[in-house]
Each structure stands twice: as C-alpha cells, then as structure tokens.
N, C-alpha and C positions, 0 to 999 in steps of 0.2 A: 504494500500500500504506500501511495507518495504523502510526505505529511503535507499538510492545510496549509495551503500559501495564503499568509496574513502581514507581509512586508506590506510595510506607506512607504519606504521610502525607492528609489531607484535601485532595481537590483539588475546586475550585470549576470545577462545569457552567455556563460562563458564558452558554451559550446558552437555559440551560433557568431559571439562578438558583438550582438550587440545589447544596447540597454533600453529595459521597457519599462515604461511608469507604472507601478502595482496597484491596485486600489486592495482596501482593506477587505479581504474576502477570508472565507472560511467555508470552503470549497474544498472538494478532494476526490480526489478516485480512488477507486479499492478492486484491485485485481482477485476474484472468486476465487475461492480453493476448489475450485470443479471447473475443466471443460465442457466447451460443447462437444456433441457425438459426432457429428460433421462439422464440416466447414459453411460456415453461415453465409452463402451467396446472396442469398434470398432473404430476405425479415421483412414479418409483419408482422405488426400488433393485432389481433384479433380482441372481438366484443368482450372476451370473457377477461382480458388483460393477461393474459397467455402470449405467450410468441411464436412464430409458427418458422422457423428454419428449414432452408432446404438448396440444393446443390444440383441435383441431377449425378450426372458424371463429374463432374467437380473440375473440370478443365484438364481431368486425363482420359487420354484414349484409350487406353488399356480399362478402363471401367463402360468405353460402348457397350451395348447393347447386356449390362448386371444390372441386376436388383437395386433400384436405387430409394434411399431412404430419405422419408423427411422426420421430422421431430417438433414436437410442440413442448416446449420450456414453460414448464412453472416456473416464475421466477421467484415468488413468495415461497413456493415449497424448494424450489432447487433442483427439481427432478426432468425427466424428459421421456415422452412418448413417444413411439416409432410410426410409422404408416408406411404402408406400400401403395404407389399408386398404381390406375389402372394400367392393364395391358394392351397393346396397341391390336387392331383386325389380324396381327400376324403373331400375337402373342409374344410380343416384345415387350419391357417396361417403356414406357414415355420418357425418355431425356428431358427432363425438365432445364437444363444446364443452359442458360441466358434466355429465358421465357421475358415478359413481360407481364405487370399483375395490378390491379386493381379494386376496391371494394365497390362489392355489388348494394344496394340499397336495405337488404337483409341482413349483412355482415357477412355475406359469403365471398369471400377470396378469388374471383377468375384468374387463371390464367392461362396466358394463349403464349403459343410458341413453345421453342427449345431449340435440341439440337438432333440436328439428322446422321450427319456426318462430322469428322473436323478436315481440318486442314487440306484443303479450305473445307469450310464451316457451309455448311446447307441448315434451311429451318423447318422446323416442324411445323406442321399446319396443327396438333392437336389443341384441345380446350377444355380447361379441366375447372372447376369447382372446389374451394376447400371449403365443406361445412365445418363453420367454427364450434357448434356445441356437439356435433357426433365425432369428431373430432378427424376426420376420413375425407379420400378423395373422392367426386365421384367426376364421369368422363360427362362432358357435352357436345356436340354437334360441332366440329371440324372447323375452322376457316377454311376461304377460300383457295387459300395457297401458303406457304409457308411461313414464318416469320422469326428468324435468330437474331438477338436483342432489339425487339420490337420497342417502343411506345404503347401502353395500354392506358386510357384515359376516360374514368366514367364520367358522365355527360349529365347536365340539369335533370334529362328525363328518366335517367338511370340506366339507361342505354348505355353500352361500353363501346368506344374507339380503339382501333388497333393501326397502328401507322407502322411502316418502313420496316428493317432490316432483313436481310439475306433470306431467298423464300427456297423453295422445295431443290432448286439446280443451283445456287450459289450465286442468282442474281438479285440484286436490290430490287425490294416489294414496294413498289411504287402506286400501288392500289388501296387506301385505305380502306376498310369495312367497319363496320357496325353492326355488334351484336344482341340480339334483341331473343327474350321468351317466347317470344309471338311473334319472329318472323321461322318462315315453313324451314328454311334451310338451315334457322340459327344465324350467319350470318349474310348481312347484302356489301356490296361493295360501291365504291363509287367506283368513276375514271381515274386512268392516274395522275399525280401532282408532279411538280419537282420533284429531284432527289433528297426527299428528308434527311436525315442522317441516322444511322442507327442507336437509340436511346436515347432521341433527339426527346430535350427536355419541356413536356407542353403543359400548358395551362389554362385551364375554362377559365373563361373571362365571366362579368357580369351579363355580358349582353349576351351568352350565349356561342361566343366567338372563341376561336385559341388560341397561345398565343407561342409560339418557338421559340424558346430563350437567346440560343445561340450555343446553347452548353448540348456535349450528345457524349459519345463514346468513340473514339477516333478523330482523327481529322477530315473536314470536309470541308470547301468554299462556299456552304451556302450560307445565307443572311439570316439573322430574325424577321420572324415576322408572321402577320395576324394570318388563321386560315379562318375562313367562313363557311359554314357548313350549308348547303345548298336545300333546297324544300324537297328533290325525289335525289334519288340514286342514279336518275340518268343524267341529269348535271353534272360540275366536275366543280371540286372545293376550291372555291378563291384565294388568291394569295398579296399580301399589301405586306410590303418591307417594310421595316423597322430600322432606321439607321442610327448612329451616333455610337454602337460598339465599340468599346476601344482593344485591342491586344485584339482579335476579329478571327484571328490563327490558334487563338488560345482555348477554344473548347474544348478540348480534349479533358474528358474528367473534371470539368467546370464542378461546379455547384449551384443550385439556382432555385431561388423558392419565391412564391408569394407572399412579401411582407406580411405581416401582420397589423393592422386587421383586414381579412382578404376583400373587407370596404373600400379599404384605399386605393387596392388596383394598382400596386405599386409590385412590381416582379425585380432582384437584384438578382444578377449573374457574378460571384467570384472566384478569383483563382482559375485554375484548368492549367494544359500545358498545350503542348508544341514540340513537336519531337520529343524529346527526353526533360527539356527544362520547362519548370510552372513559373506561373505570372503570380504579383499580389493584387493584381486590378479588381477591383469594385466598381458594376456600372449599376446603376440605378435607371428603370423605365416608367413613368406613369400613365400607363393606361388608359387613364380619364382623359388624358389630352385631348386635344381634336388630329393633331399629329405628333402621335406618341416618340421621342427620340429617347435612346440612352444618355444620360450624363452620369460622370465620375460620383464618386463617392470616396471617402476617405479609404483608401487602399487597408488591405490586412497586414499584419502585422510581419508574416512569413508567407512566404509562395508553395503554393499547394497545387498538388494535383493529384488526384482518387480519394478528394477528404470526402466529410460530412458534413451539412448544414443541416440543424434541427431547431424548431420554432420553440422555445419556452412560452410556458404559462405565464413570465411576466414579461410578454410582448418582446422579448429580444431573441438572436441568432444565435446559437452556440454551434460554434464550429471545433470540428474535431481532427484523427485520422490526416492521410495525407503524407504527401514528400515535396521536395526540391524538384527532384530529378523522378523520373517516371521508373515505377517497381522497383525501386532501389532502398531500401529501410534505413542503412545508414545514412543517410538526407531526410529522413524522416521526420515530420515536424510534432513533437512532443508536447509542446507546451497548447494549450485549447486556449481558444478566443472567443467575446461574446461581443455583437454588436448589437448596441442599442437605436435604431431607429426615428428613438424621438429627439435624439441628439448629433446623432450621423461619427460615434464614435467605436471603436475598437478597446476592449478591454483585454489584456492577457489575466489568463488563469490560471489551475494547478495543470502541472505535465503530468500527460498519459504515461503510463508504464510502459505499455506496450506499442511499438510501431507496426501503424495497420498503411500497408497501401493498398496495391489491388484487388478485389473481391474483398472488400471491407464494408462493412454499415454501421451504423448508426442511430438509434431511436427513441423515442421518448415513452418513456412510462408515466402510467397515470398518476402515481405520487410523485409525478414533480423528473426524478432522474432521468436519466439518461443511459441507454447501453452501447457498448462500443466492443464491434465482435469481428470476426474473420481478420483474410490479409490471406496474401494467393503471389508473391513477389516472382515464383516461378513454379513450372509446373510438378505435382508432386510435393510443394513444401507449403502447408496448410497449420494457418496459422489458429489453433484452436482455442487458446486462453480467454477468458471472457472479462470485461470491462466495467465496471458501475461506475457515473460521474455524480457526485451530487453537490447542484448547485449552491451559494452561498445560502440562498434561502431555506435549505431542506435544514438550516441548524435555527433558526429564528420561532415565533411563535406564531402558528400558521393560521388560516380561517378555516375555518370548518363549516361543510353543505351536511345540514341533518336529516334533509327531505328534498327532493326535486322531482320532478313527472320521468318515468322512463321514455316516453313517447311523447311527442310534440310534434304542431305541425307548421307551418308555413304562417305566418302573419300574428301565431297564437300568442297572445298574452300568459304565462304562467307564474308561478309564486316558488322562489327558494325559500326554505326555512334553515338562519343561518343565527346562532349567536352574537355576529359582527356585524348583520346587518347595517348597523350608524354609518361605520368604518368601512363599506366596502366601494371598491374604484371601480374593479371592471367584472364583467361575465363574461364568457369564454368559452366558446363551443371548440373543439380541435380535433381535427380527422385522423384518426389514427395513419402511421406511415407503412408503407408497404415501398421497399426499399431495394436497391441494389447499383451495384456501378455510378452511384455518386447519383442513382437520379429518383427521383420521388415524383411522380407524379398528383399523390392525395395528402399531401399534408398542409392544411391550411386551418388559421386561427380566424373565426367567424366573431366579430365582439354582437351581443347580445344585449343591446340598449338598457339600462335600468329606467322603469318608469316611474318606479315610488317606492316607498321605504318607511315600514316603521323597526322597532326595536329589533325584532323580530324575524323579520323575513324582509325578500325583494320581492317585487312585482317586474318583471324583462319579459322583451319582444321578442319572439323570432323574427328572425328577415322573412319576408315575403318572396323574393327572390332564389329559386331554384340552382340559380348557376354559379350565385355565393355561396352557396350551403348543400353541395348537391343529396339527396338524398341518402340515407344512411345512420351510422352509431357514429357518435360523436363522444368526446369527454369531456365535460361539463365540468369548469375551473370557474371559482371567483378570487378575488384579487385585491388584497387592502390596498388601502391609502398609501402601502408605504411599495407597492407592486409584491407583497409576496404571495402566492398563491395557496389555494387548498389543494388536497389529495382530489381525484376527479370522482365522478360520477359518470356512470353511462348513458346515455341517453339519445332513441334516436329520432333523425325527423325528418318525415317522409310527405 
C-alpha cells in the first residue's frame, strides 16, 4: 500500500525531475492481497455493484478457439464467479477478445464483436447479452458482419449502435447498424460512412446527435466530428467536423469523456500518443455552441497514453494508468491526477503501485472509489494484481441517502430522504462504466436539479430529456456543500 500523500508544501518527483504543487489530501491506494483470475480487458460495473471481467483469448493465439472464461468480482466479499459463454453454430467458444459493450436499458451488458482470427485480426459478427442478476451469458441474433474493437453506443431510445472496426475478412466495417428487440433480424444497418476508426470514442449528445472525440485505438487521419442519425436505414449518417484539435496525430489511447454535468455538453479529449511517445494536451469542446470548436485546456501534468479517465461523484476527472512511451511500464506514469472542471485545474495525487498500460481499466465504485486493474505491455505477460484508489473524501464525514425510488422516470419529480438535507449541493445520477482500451462509451454524470428542501429530505427532477440520461441503472450520489459525496444508491430511469 503507498502511504497518504498529505504534503502542502512543493514536493520534488524525483523520478520524473520534476516538481508538483500538493494540495492537502488524504488519498491513497491499497494494492489487494488477491488477484484477479484473468486478465481484466473488459470491466463493467453491473446493477448489482459486482464487476463483470473478461478477456476472450486474452491477446494470445495459442488460446484461439479454448474455453474462454469471464468472472464477476464481488468486490465487498473479495471472491469471483466463473461463466462460460455460448458456443458458436460450429460449436466453438465466442472470442470475446476486443468486443465492444454497452448497457442495455434493463442492466443487461450487450456485447457485439470479438475476435475471429489474429494476425491480422478478422471480427466477429456474434452478440451476446450479460444478464447481471443470473449472472450468465446468453447468445443474441448476429450482426450484420463482423466487428474487432468496434464502438458500441446505447442511444436515447435504448436502441444500441455499433460502428467501425475490422469485420469478418480483415477489412474496416464501415456500415454502422442498430440493434433493436423488435427488429426481425436483430440488427439493421445503414450505408456506409467514413472511415471511423477503431474504438473510435462516441458520445450521444442532447439532441440526439454523436459526437467522435478524436480519441480511438491506433492511428488514423480522421477528424472529430458530429454524426447525425438519419429517420430510415436507407439514408446514410451525416457527418459535420469539429475543428480546433490540437496534437490531431495524438489519438492513439487518448482519453475522453463527457464532462460533468452531461448538461453542459462539454466533451474533453486528453493525453493519447503517436507512434511510441504520448502528449499532455487537454482540449476542451462545447457542444452547445452553434459551431462547436476545441480549445486548450490546462494541459496534464504527465503524458499519457492507455490511461484512464473516470468521473467522480464530486464533479471532477481522476485520471489514472498510462505511460510516456507506448506499452513500455518503465515510462509508466505512477503518480494519478484529478481535474477539476469548475476551475480548469490539474491536481496531483497519491502514486499507483502498480504500472498499468495496455489492456488496463479503470472504474468507479459506488462508495465513492475507484479500481484500477489489468496491463497486457506484451503478449503473454498479464498483469493481474488489483488496485483500490480512495479519494480524499472517502476519509471525511460523508452524506448519507436513507431512502430514494429505485425506478424513476423522465421529467418525475421524486423525494431523497437524507439526514443532510440543509447541507446538500448536488444530486447525481452516474452511468455505471463499461470499459476497455482507454474508451468508455456510458459513463456520464446527469446533475439532478434540487427543487426544495426541508430538514429532512430533497425534492429533485429528473431530466426530461432521453439523450442526457439514456435509459437504464444509474447511481444515485448527493453531494455536500463542501462537494463530498455519499455511498450510491441504485436507481433506474427508463
């Protein structure tokens, strides 16, 4: 375990040279006395506050076509369940090994793609379901063609998007589809777009709209920019650039999330690499614009590429994981940063124990922490040891939700019952992450207006708006005066 960084004064990174101004924290990670059973490619937080792990082939070839295992982590008890998923028309396991994954509006896990072949790398068309309270996979109705590190993106209507990466013969899937309960085939597709890039980083917007960070997995020359989703399937998805990127080359293992509150419409892309070496750039986009451009943002403190970006419950970024130099751990950048938002500042933290780069993730638990697992630097060397961050706040005196609705809907007025009531700042809905290769498509913090207040309890709004909040389990965080948050609550709104 690293002890509690609690310096005020200037303390000298002697490993790196240089010197970062501390603030008074009382932070710390604590490396588990238990691995995980696989290598964690794959995390997702599921409803029940379980984590669901999983790998496929795990980026060796010599495990094609074996039994491949996933695991769901208790993380309260410590232990872990196995699964096998289904088998393929030929009675093969499914490769799940660079899928794409998303939560459906019930808490169930899709996900679509994998791996067919390697080198070169062909995708799987299969589609799979993780039920989160039976705890199993079940198989669903095929895509159109194949998809190896796809984009999976659930949508205001709860409909799932599946965009780009390498389909059935090893060429770029340039046909997005849309998969629906209720269409005959499972999924429709459109025409095809540009060449998106693979685990190209997207974001439902308010209106409906998406938006392509600029962050993917590899290098590519394409631009940010908005796609608009067209009224049939015989249409083809619009596309409107997004300029002012800066470092434009540097997506490679970017990072890139939707501020918080996912009101503001404000998406930052940082860090990534380029070739072997990462950026510390920070661009900042607001959406609401009439012509949305990037502009700077106070750069990170260290140059990262294959980190994590994860939204806390008190409205800031904590970044994690990552390196200098691409798959290489001794470049690895140790020490975590939080950016605050309402200030446009960089905070350093307590250092990781553990150097995570490639196949690394990153997520947030509903008391507040933070996990930090895998690292894949080459193939065969799988980095299993497991991570807990817990923020300065997890040592303060926190708010407490003693009652809230598990189910709420769209526009609904509801009531917390909260002993802090007087004292509380914000509500907070937050989509749990479902994670991999540095990209996230579902994790966004929805703020939840307060309407009124006595001793007792709050009176907060849902949004009305579907494409804020897309349908789903959400955790349910309130937030004192002073921004520390409570333990969460489940709750979902559909």
């Amino acid at each position: 375990m690293t002890q509690p960084n609690n310096k005020t004064n200037l303390q000298e990174e002697t490993d790196l040279g240089t010197f970062i101004a501390q603030a008074t924290t009382t932070d710390k990670w604590q490396v588990l006395s238990y691995n995980a059973p696989i290598l964690p490619i794959h995390a997702a937080l599921l409803r029940t506050g379980k984590i669901l792990f999983f790998c496929g082939s795990g980026n060796d070839p010599n495990r094609l076509n074996t039994p491949y295992d996933s695991v769901v982590w208790d993380v309260k008890k410590g232990t872990f369940s196995r699964q096998v998923p289904p088998l393929d028309s030929n009675n093969q396991p499914m490769d799940l090994f660079c899928a794409g994954h998303s939560f459906r509006p019930d808490g169930q896990l899709l996900v679509a793609g994998g791996t067919l072949r390697y080198d070169p790398f062909y995708g799987s068309p299969y589609a799979l379901m993780f039920d989160p309270i039976a705890e199993k996979w079940v198989k669903i109705l095929s895509m159109n063609n194949g998809r190896w590190y796809p984009t999976v993106l659930t949508l205001g209507s709860g409909r799932v998007l599946a965009v780009s990466g390498p389909d059935k013969d090893g060429k770029l899937n340039r046909q997005p589809e849309i998969y629906s309960a209720f269409f005959p085939n499972g999924w429709n597709a459109f025409p095809r777009t540009s060449a998106l890039p693979a685990y190209a980083h997207l974001f439902l917007l308010s209106s409906g709209k998406i938006f392509y960070s600029g962050a993917q997995m590899g290098g590519t020359g394409v631009t940010p920019r908005i796609l608009t989703l067209p009224e049939t399937f015989t249409q083809s998805i619009t596309e409107t650039v997004v300029t002012g990127l800066q470092d434009i080359a540097f997506g490679d293992q970017a990072a890139s999330l939707l501020l918080p509150p996912a009101q503001d419409q404000k998406v930052m892309i940082l860090g990534g690499g380029s070739g072997k070496t990462a950026t510390k750039r920070v661009n900042i986009v607001d959406l609401k614009a009439s012509n949305p451009t990037y502009v700077a943002a106070k750069p990170l403190n260290y140059a990262r590429m294959h980190h994590s970006a994860v939204i806390l419950p008190d409205r800031t970024v904590f970044v994690c994981n990552g390196s200098q130099m691409n798959e290489d751990t001794t470049k690895s950048m140790l020490p975590a940063e939080i950016y605050n938002p309402a200030t446009n500042t960089w905070t350093v933290v307590a250092k990781q124990t553990v150097p995570r780069v490639y196949h690394s993730v990153a997520l947030l638990l509903p008391d507040g922490r933070v996990v930090a697992a895998g690292g894949n630097p080459q193939r065969r060397v799988n980095e299993l040891r497991l991570e807990i961050y817990s923020p300065a706040y997890m040592s303060r005196s926190r708010p407490v939700i003693q009652s809230a609705p598990q189910t709420v809907t769209y526009g609904q007025q509801f009531t917390i019952q909260t002993p802090q009531a007087a004292n509380i700042k914000w509500v907070s809905f937050i989509r749990p992450m479902a994670t991999t290769h540095s990209c996230d498509t579902e994790q966004r913090l929805v703020d939840a207006p307060i309407v009124s207040r006595n001793a007792t309890s709050l009176k907060v709004t849902v949004t009305n708006n579907r494409n804020i909040a897309p349908p789903g389990w959400y955790m349910l965080f309130i937030s004192n005066n002073n921004g520390t948050p409570s333990v969460a609550t489940w709750t979902q709104i559909y």
